[in-house]
N, C-alpha and C positions, 0 to 999 in steps of 0.2 A: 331539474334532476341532475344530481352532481354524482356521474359513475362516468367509467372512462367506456369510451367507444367498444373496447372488446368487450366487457361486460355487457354493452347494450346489443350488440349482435349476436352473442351467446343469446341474449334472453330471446330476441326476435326468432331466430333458428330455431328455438325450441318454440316457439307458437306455430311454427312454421309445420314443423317436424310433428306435435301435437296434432294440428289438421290432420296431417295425412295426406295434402296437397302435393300438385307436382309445381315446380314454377309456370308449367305449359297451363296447368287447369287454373292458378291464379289470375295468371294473363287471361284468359278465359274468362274470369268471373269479373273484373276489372278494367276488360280495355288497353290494359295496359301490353307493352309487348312484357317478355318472359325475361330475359334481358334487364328492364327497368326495375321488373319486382322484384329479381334479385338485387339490384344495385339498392332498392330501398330495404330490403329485410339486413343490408347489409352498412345501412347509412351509409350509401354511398352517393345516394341523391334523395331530394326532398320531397318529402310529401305534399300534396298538394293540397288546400282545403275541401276542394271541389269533390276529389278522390277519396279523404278520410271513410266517410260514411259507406262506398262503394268496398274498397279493400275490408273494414269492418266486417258487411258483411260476408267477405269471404274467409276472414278469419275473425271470428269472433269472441275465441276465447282473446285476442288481443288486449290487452290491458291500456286503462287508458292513458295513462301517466308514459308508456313507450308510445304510444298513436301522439298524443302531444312532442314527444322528443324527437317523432319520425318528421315535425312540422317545421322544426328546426332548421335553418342552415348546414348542412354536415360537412364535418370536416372530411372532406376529398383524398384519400390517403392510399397508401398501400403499403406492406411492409415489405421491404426491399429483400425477404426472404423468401417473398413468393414464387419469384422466377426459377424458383428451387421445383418448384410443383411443374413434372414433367407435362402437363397441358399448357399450363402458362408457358413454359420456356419454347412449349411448339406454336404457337400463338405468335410470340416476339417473333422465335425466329423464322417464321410466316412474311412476317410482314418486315421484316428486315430483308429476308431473301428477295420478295416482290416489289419491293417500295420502291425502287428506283422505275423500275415498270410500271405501276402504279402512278406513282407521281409523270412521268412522262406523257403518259393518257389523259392524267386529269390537264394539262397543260396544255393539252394538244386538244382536247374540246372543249375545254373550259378559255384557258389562259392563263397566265402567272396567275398562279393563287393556291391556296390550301380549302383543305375540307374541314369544316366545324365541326369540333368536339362537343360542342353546347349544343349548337341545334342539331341535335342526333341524335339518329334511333338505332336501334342492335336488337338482333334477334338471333335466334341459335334454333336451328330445323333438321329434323332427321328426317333423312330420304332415302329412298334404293336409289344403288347406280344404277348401269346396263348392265352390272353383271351380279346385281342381284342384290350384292353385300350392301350393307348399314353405310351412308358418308352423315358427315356432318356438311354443312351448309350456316356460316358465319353471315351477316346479311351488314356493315358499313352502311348507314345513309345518313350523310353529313349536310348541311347545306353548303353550296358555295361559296366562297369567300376570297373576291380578289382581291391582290397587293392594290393598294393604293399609292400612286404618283404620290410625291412629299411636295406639295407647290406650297411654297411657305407665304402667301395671302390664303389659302383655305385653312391653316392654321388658327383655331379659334383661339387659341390660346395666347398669342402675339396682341401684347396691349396696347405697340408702337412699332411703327415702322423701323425694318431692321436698317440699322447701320447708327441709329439716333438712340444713344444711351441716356 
């Protein structure tokens, strides 16, 4: 399929929109979190083989020529005018306010290391507070991932010992 990405998420958003679904009822009929179906209706991550036929039947007017380009590797992108969209820019600056916080805790029970982007899951829940009102609840689960020491004999990649050119 040779059409550029916006064109393909245009067309997904409207199968999407056709349904009637919510991304909560998708996740729903899928397994999948709410989170990931959007990242998929948005080629933002891949389809699964295993998953096709599951999502399918939640959307079935899906056509099959986008179900095959959902299989694809996607190109991982964002347009750097997003940050324009008053959610995203509260989002960034969420996690730019906290991240030093954040990062200090993951260090302090974890150890020098960062959280996985890959192996993550995201979910987006709407809850009452105590006092009553609508919050939102962002859900981060990353796996761990510590630094690794650089000892250059676990270096696989070293074809001779250093010093010997």
């Amino acid at each position: 399929m040779e059409q550029n990405k916006g064109s393909i998420v245009t067309r997904l958003q409207g199968v999407k929109d056709k349904s009637g679904k919510s991304y909560n009822q998708l996740a729903l009929e899928t397994g999948l979190t709410n989170v990931y179906v959007a990242q998929l209706l948005r080629r933002q991550a891949q389809l699964k083989p295993q998953t096709a036929p599951v999502l399918r039947a939640a959307l079935p007017d899906l056509p099959e020529d986008l179900l095959h380009e959902m299989m694809r590797p996607p190109l991982r992108s964002y347009d750097p005018n997003l940050i324009q969209d008053p959610t995203v820019y509260r989002l960034n600056e969420a996690v730019m306010h906290f991240g030093e916080s954040i990062k200090d805790i993951i260090n302090e029970e974890f150890g020098d290391g960062i959280m996985s982007a890959i192996d993550f899951y995201c979910s987006v829940d709407k809850i009452k507070g105590v006092d009553g009102k609508d919050r939102v609840v962002v859900t981060f689960d990353g796996k761990y991932l510590p630094h690794s020491e650089q000892i250059s004999e676990h270096m696989v990649s070293r074809t001779r010992p250093l010093g010997k050119q």
